[in-house]
PyMOL Python script that loads the backbone (N, CA, C, O; Angstrom):
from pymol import cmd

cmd.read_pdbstr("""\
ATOM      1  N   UNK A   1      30.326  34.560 -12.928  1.00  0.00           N
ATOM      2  CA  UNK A   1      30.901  33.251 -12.685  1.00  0.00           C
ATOM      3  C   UNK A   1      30.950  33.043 -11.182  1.00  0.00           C
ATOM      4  O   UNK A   1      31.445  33.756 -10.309  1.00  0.00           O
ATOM      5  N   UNK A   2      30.296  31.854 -11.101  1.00  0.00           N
ATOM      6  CA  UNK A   2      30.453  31.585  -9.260  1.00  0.00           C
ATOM      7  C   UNK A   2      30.888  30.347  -9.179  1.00  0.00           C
ATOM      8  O   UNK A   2      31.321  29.804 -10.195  1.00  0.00           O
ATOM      9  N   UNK A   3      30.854  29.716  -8.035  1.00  0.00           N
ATOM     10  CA  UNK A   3      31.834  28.474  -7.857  1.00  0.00           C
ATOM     11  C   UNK A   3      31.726  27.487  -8.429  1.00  0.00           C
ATOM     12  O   UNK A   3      32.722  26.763  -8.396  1.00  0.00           O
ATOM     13  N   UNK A   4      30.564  27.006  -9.175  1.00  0.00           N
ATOM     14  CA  UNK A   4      30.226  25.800 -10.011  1.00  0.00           C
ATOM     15  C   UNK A   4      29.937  25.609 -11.221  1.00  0.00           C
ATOM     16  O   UNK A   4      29.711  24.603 -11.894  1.00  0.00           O
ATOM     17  N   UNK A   5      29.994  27.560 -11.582  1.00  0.00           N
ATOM     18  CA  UNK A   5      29.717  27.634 -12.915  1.00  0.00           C
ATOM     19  C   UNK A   5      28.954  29.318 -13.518  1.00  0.00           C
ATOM     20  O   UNK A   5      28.667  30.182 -12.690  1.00  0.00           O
ATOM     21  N   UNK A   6      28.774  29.487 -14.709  1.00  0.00           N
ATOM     22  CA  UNK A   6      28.663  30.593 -14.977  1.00  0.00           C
ATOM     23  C   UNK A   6      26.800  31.131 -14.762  1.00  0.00           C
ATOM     24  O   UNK A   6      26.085  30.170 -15.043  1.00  0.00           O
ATOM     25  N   UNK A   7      26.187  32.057 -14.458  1.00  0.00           N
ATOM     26  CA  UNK A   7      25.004  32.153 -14.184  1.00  0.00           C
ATOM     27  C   UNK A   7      24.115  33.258 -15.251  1.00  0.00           C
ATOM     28  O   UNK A   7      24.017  34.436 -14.908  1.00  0.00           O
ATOM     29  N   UNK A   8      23.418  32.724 -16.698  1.00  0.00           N
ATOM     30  CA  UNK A   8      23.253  33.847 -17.594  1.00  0.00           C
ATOM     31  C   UNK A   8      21.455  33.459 -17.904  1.00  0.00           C
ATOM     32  O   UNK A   8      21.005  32.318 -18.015  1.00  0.00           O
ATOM     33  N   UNK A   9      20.827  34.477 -17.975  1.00  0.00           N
ATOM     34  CA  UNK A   9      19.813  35.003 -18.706  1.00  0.00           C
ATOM     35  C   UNK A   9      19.494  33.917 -19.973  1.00  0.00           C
ATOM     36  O   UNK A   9      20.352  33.694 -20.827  1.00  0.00           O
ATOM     37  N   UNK A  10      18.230  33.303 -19.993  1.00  0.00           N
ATOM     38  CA  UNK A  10      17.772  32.712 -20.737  1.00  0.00           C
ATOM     39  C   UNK A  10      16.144  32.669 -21.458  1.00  0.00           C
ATOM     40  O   UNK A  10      15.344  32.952 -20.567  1.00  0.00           O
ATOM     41  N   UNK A  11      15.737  32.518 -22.212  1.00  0.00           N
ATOM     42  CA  UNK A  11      14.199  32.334 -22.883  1.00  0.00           C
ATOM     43  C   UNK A  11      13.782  31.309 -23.116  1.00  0.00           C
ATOM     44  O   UNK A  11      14.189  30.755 -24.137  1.00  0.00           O
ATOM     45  N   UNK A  12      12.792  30.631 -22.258  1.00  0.00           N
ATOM     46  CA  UNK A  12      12.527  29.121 -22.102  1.00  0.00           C
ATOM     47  C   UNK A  12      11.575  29.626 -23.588  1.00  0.00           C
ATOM     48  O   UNK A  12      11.288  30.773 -23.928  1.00  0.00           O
ATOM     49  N   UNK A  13      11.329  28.676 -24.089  1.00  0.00           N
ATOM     50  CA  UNK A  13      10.533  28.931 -25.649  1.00  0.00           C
ATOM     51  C   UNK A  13       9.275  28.789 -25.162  1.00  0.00           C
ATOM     52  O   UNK A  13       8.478  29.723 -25.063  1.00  0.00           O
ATOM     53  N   UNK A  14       9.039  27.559 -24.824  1.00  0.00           N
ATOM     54  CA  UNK A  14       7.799  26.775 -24.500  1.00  0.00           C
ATOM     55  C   UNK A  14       7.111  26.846 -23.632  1.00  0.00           C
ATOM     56  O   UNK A  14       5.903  26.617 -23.690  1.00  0.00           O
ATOM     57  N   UNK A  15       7.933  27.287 -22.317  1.00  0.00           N
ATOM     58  CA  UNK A  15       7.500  27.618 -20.750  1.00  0.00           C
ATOM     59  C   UNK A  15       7.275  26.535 -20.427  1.00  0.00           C
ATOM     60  O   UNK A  15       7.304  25.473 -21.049  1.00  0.00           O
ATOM     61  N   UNK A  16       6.950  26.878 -19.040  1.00  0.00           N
ATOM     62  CA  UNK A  16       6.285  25.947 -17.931  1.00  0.00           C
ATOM     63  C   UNK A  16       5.275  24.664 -18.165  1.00  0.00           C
ATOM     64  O   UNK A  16       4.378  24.829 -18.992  1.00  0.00           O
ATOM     65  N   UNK A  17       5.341  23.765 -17.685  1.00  0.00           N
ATOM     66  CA  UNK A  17       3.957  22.912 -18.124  1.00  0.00           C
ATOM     67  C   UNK A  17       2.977  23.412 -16.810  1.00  0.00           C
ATOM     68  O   UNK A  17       3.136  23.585 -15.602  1.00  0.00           O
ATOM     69  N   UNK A  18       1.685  23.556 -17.962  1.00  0.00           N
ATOM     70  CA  UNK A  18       0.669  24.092 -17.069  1.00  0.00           C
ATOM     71  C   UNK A  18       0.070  22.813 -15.970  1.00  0.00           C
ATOM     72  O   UNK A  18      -0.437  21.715 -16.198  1.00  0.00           O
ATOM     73  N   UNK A  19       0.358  23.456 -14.859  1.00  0.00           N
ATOM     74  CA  UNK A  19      -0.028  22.357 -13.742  1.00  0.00           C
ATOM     75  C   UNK A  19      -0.927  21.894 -13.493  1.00  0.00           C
ATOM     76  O   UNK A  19      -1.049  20.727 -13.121  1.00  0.00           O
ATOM     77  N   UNK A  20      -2.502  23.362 -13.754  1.00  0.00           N
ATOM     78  CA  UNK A  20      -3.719  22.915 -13.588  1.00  0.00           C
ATOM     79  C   UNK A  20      -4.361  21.877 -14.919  1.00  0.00           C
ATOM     80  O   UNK A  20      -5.232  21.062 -14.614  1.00  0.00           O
ATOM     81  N   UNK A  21      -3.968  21.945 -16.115  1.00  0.00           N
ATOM     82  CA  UNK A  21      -4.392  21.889 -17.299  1.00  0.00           C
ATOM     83  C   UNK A  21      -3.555  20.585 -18.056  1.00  0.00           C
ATOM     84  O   UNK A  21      -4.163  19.949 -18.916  1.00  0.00           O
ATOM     85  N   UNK A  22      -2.240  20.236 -17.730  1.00  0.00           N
ATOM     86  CA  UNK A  22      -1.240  19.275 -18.057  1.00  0.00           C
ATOM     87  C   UNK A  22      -1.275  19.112 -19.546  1.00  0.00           C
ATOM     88  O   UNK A  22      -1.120  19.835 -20.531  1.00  0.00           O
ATOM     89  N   UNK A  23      -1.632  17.444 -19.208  1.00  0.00           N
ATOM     90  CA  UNK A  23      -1.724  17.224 -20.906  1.00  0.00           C
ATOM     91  C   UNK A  23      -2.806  17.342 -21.319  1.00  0.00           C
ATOM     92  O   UNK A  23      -3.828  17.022 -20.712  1.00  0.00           O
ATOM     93  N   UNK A  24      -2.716  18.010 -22.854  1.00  0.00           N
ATOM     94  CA  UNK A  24      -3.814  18.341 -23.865  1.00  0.00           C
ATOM     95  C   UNK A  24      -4.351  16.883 -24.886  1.00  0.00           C
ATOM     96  O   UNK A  24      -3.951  16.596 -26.015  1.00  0.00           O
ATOM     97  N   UNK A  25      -5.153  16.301 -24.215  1.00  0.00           N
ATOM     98  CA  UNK A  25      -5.467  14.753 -24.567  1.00  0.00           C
ATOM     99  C   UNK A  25      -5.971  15.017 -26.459  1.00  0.00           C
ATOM    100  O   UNK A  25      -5.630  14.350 -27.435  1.00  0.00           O
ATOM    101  N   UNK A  26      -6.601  15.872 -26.404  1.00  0.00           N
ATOM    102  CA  UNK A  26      -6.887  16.413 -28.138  1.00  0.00           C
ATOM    103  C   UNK A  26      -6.205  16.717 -29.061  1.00  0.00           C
ATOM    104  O   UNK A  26      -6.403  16.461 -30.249  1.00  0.00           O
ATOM    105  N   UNK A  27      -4.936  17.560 -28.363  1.00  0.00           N
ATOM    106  CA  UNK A  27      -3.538  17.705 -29.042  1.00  0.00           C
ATOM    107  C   UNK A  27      -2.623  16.647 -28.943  1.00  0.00           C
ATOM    108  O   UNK A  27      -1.860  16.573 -29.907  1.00  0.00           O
ATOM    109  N   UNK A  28      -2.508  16.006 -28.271  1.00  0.00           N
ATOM    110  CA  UNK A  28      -1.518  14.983 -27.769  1.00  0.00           C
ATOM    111  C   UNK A  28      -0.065  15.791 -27.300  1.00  0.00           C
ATOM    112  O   UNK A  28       1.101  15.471 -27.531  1.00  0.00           O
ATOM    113  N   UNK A  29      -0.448  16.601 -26.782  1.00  0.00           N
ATOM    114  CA  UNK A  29       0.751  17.631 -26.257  1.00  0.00           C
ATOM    115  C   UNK A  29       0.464  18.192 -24.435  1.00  0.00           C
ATOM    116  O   UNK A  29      -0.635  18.078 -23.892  1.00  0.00           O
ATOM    117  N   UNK A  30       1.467  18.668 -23.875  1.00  0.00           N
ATOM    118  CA  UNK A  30       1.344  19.169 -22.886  1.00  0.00           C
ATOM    119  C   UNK A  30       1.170  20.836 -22.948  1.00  0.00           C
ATOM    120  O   UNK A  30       1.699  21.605 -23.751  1.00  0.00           O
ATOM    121  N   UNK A  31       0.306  21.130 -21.901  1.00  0.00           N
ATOM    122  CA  UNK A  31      -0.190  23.009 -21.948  1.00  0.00           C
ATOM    123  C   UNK A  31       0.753  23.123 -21.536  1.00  0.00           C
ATOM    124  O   UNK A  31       1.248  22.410 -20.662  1.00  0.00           O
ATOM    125  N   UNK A  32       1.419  24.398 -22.261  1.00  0.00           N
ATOM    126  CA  UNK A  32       2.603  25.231 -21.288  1.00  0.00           C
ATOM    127  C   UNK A  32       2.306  26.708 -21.315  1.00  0.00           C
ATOM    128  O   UNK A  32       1.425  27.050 -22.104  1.00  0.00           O
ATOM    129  N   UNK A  33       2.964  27.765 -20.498  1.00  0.00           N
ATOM    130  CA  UNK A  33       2.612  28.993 -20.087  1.00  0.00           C
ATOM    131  C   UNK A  33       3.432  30.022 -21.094  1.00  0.00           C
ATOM    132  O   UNK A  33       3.703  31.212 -20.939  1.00  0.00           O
ATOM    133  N   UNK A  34       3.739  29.078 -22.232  1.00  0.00           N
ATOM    134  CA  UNK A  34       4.619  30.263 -23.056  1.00  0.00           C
ATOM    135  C   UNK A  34       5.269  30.760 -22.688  1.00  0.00           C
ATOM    136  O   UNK A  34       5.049  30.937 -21.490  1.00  0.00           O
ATOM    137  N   UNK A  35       6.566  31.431 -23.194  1.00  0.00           N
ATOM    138  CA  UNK A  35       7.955  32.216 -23.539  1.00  0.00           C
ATOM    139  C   UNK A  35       8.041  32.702 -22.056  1.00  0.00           C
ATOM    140  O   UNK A  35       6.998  33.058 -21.508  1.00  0.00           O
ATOM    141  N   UNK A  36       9.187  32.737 -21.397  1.00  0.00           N
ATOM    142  CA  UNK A  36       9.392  32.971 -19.880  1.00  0.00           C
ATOM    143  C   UNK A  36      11.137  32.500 -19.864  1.00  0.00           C
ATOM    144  O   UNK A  36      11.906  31.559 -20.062  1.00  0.00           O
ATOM    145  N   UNK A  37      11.035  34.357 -19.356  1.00  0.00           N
ATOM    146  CA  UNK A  37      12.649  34.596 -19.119  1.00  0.00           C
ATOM    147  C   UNK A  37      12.912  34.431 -17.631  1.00  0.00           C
ATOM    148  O   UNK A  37      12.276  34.866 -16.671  1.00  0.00           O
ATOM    149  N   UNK A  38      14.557  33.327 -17.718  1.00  0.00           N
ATOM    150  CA  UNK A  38      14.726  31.957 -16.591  1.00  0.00           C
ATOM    151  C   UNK A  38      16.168  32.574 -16.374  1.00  0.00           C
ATOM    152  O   UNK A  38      16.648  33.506 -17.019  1.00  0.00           O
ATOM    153  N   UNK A  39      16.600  32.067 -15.627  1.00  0.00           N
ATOM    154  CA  UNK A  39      18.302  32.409 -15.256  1.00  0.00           C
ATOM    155  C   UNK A  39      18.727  30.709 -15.293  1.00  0.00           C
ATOM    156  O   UNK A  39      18.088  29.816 -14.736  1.00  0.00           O
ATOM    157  N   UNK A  40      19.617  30.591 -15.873  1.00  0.00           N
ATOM    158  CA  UNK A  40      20.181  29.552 -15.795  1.00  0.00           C
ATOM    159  C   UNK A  40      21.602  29.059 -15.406  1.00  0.00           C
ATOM    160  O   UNK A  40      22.657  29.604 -15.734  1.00  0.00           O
ATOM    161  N   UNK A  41      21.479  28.106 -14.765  1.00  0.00           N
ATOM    162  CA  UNK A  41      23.226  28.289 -13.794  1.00  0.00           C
ATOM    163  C   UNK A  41      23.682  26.967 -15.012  1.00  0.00           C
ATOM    164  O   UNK A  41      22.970  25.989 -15.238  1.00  0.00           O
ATOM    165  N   UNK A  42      25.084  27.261 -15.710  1.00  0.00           N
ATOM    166  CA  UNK A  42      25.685  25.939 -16.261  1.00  0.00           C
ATOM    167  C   UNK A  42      26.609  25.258 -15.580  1.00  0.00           C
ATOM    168  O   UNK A  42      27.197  25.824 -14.659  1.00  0.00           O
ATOM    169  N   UNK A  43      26.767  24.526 -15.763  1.00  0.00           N
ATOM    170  CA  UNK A  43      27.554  23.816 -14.687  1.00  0.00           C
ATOM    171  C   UNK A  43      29.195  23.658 -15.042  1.00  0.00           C
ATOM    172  O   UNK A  43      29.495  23.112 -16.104  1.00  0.00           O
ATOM    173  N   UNK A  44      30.149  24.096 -14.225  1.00  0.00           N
ATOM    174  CA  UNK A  44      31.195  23.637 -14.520  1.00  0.00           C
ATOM    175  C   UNK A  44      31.834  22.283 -14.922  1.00  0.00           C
ATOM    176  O   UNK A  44      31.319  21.342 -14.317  1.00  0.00           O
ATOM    177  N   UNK A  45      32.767  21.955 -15.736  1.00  0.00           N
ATOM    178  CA  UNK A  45      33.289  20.735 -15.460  1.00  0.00           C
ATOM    179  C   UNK A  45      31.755  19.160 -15.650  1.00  0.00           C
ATOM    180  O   UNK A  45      31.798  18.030 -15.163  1.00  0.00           O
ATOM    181  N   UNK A  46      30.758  19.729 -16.427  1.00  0.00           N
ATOM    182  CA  UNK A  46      29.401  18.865 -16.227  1.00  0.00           C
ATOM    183  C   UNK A  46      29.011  17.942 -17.684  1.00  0.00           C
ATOM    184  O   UNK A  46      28.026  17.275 -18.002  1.00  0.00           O
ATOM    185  N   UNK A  47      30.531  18.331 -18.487  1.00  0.00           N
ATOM    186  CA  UNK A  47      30.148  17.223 -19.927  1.00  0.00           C
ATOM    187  C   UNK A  47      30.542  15.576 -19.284  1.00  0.00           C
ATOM    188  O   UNK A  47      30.120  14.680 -20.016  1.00  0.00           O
ATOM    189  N   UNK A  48      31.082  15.233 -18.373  1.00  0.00           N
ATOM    190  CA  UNK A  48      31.367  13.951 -17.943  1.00  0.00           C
ATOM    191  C   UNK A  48      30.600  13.585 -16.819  1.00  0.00           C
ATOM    192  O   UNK A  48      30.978  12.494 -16.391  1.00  0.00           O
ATOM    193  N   UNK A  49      29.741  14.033 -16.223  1.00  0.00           N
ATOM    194  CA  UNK A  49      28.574  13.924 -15.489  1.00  0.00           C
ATOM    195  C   UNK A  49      27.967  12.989 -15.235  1.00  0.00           C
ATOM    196  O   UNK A  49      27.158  13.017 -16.163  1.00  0.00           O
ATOM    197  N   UNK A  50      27.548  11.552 -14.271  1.00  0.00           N
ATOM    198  CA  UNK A  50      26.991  10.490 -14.755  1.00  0.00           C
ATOM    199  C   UNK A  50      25.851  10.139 -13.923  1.00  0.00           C
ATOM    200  O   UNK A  50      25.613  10.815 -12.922  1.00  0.00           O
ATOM    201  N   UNK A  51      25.410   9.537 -14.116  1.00  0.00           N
ATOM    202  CA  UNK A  51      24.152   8.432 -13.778  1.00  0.00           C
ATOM    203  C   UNK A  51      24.033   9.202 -11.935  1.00  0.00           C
ATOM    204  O   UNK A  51      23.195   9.965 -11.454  1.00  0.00           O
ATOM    205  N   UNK A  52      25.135   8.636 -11.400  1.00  0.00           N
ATOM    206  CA  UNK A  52      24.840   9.153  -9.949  1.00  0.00           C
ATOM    207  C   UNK A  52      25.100  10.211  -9.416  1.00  0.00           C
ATOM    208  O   UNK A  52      24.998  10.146  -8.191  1.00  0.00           O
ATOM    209  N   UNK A  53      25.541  11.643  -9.992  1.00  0.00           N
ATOM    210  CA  UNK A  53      25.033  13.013  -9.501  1.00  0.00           C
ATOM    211  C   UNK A  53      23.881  13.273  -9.734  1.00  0.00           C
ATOM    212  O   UNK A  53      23.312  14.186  -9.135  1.00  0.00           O
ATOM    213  N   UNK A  54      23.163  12.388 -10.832  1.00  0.00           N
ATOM    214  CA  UNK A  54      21.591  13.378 -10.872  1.00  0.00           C
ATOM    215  C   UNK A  54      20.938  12.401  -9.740  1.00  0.00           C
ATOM    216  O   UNK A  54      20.098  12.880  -8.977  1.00  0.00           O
ATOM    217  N   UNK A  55      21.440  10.608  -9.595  1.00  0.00           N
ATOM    218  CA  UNK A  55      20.698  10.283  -8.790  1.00  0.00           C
ATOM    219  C   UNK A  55      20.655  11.035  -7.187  1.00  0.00           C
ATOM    220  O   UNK A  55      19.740  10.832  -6.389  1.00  0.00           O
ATOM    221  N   UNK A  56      21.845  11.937  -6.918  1.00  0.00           N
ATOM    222  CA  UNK A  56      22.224  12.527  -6.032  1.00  0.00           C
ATOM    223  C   UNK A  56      21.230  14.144  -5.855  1.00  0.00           C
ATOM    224  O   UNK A  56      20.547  14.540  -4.911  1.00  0.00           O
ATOM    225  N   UNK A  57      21.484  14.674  -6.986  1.00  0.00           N
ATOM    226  CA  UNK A  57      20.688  15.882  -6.832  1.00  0.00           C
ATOM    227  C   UNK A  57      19.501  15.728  -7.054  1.00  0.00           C
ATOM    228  O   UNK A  57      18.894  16.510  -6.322  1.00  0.00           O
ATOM    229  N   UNK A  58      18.556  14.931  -7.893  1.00  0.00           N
ATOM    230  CA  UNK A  58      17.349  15.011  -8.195  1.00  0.00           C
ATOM    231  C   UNK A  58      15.969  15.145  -6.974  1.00  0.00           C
ATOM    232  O   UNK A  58      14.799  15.447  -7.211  1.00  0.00           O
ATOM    233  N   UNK A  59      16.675  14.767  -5.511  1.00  0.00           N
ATOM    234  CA  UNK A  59      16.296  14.909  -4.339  1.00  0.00           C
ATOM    235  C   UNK A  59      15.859  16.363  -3.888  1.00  0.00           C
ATOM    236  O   UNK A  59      14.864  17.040  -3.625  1.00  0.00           O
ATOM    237  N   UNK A  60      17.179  16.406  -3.963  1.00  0.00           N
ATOM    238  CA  UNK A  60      17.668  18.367  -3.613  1.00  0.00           C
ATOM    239  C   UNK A  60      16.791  19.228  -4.309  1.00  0.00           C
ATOM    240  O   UNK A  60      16.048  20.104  -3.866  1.00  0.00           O
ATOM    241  N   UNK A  61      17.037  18.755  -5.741  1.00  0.00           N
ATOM    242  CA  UNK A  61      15.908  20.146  -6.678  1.00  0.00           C
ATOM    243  C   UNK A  61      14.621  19.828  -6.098  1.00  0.00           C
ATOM    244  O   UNK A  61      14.057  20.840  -5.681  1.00  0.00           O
ATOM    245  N   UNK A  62      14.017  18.833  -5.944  1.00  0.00           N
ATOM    246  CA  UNK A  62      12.303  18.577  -5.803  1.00  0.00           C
ATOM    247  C   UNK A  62      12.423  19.251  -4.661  1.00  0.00           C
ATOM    248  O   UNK A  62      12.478  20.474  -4.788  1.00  0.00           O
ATOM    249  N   UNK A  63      12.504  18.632  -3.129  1.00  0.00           N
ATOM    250  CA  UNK A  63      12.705  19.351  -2.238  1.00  0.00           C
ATOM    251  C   UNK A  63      12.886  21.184  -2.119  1.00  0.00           C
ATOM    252  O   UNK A  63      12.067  21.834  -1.469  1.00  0.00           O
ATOM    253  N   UNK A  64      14.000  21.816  -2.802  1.00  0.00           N
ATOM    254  CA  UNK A  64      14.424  22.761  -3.129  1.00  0.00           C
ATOM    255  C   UNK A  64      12.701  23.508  -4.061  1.00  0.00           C
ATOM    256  O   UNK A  64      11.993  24.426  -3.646  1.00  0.00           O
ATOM    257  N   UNK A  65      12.569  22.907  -4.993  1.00  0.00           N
ATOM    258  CA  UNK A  65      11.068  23.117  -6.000  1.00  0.00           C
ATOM    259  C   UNK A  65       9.952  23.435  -4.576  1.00  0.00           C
ATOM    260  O   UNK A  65       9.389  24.518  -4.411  1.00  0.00           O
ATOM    261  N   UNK A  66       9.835  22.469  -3.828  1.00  0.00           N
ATOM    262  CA  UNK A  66       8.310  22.638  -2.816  1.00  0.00           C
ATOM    263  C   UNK A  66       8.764  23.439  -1.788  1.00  0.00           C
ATOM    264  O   UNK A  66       7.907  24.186  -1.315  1.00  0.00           O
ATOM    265  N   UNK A  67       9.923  23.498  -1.285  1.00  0.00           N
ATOM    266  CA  UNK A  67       9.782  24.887  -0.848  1.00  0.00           C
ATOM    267  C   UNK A  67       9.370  26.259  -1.086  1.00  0.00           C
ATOM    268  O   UNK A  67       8.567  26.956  -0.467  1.00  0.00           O
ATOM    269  N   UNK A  68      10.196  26.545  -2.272  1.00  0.00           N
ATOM    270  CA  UNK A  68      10.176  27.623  -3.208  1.00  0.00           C
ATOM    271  C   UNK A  68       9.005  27.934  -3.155  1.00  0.00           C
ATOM    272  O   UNK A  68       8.814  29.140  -2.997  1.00  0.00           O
ATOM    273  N   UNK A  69       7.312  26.712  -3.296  1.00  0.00           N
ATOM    274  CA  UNK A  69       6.447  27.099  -4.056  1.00  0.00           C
ATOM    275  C   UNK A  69       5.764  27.826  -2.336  1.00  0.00           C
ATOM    276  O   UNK A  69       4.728  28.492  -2.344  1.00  0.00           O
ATOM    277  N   UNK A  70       6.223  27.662  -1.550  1.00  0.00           N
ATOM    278  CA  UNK A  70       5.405  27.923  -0.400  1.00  0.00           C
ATOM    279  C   UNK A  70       5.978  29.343   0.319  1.00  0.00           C
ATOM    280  O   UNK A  70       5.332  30.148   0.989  1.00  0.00           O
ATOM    281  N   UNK A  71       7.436  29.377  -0.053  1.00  0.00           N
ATOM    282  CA  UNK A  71       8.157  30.737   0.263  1.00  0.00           C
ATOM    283  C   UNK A  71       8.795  31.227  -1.018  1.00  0.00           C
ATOM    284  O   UNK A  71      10.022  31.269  -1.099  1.00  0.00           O
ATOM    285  N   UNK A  72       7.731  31.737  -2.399  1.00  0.00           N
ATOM    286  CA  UNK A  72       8.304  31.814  -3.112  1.00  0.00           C
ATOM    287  C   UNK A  72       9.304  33.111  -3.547  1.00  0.00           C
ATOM    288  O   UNK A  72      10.205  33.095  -4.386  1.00  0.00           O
ATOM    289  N   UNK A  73       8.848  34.240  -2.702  1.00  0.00           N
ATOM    290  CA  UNK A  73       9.867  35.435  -2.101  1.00  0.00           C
ATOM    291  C   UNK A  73      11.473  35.227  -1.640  1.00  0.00           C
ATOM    292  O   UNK A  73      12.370  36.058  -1.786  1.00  0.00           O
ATOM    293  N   UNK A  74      11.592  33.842  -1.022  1.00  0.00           N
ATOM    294  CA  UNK A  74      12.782  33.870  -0.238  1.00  0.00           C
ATOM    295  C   UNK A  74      14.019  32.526  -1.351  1.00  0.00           C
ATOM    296  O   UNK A  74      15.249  32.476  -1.348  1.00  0.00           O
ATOM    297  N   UNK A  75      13.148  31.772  -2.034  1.00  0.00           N
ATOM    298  CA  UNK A  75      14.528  31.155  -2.699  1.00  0.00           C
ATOM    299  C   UNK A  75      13.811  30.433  -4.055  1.00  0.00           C
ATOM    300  O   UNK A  75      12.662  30.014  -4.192  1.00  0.00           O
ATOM    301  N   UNK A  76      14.875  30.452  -4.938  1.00  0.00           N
ATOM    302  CA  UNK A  76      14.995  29.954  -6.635  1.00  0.00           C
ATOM    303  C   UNK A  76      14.373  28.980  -6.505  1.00  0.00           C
ATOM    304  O   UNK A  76      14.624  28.051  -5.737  1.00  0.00           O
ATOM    305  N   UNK A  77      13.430  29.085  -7.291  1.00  0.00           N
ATOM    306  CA  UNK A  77      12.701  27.572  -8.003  1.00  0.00           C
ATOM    307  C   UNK A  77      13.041  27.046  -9.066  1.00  0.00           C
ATOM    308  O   UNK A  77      12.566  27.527 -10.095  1.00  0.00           O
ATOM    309  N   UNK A  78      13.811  26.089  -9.147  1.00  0.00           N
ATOM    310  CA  UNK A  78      14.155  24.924 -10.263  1.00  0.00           C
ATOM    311  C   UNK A  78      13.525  24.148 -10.494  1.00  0.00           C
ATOM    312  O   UNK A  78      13.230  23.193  -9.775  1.00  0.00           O
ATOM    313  N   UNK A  79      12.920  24.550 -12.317  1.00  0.00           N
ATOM    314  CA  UNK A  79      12.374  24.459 -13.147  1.00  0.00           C
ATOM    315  C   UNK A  79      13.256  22.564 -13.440  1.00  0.00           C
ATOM    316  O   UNK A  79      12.507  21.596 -13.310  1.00  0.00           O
ATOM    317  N   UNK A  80      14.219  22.401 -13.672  1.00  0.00           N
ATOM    318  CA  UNK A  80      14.769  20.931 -14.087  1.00  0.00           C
ATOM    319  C   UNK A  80      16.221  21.520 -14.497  1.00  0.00           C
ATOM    320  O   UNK A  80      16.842  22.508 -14.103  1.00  0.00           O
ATOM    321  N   UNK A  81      16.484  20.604 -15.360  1.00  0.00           N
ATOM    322  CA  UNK A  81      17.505  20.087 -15.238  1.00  0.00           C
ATOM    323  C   UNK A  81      18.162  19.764 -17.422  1.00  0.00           C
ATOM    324  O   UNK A  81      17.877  18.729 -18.023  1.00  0.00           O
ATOM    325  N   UNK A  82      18.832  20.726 -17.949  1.00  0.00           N
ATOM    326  CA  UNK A  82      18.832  20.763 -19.428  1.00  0.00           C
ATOM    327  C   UNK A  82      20.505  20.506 -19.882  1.00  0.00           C
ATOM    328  O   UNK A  82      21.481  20.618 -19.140  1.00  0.00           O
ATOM    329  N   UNK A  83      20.492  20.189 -21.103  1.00  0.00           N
ATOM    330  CA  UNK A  83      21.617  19.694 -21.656  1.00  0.00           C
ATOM    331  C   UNK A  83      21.977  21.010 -22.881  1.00  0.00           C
ATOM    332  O   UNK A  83      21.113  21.612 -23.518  1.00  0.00           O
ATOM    333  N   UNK A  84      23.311  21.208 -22.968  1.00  0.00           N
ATOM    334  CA  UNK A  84      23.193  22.082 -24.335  1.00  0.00           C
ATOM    335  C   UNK A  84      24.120  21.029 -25.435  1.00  0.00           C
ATOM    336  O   UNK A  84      25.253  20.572 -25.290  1.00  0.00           O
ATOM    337  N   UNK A  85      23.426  20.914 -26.233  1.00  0.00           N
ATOM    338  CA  UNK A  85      23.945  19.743 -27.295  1.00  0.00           C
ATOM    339  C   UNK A  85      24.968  20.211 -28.038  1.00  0.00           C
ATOM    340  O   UNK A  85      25.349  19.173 -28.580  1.00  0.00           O
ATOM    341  N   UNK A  86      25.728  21.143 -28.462  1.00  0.00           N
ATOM    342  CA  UNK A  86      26.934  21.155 -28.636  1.00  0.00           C
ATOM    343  C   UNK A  86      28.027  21.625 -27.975  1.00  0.00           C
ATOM    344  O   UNK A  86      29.094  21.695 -28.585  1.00  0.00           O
ATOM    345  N   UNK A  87      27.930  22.058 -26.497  1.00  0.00           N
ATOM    346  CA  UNK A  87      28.678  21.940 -25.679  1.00  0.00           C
ATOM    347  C   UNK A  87      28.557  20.390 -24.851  1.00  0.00           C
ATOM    348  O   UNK A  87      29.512  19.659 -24.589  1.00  0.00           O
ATOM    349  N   UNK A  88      27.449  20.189 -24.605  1.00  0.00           N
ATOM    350  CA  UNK A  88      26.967  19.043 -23.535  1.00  0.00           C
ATOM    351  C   UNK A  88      27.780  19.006 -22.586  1.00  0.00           C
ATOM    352  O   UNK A  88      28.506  18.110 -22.156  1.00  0.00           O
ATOM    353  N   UNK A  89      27.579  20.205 -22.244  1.00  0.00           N
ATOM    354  CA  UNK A  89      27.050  20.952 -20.541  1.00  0.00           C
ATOM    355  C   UNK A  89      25.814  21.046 -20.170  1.00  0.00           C
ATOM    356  O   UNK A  89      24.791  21.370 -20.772  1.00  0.00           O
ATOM    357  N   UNK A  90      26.105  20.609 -18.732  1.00  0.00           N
ATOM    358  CA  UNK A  90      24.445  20.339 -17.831  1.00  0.00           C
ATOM    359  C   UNK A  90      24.381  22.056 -17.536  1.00  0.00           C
ATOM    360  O   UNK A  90      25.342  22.824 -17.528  1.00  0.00           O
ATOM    361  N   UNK A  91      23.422  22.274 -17.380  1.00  0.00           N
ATOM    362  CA  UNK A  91      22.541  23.149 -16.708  1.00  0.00           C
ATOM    363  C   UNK A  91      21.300  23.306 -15.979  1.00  0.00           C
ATOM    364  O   UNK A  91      20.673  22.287 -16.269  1.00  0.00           O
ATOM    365  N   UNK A  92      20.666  23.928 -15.283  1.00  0.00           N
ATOM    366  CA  UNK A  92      20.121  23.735 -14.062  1.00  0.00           C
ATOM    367  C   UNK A  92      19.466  24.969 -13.726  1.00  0.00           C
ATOM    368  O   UNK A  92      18.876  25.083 -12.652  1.00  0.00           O
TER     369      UNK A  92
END
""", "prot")
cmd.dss("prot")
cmd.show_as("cartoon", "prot")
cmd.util.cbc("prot")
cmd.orient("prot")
């Protein structure tokens, strides 16, 4: 537990969307990189959450994302931004 919230071990199902490859125009689906274990931070206090913190953070993560991809040794790359539907708590 750290200041904004608890930080646990997760299994994205689907993975990544593949960047080089995107959408699969034959499938009508997007390529992804399959099953990939993520850390996920939940957010404290984040079921009442509205419209203008994400318009607030959605800056930060992209920014935060293109760094990452260029120093990817030195800091967390965020993947987005998820809901858990029967808590509906944000996570990140």
């Amino acid at each position: 537990k750290g200041g904004f919230g608890i930080v646990q071990k997760a299994t994205w199902t689907e993975g990544q969307i593949d960047q080089i490859i995107g959408w699969n125009y034959l499938r009508s689906q997007w390529e992804r990189h399959g099953r990939t274990r993520v850390v996920v931070k939940i957010l404290d206090n984040s079921r009442n959450i509205d419209v203008d913190f994400f318009k607030k953070m959605m800056p930060l993560l992209k920014v935060k994302s293109l760094i990452s991809e260029s120093l990817s040794y030195h800091l967390i790359r965020c993947a987005g931004i998820t809901r858990d539907p029967e808590t509906r708590k944000y996570a990140i």
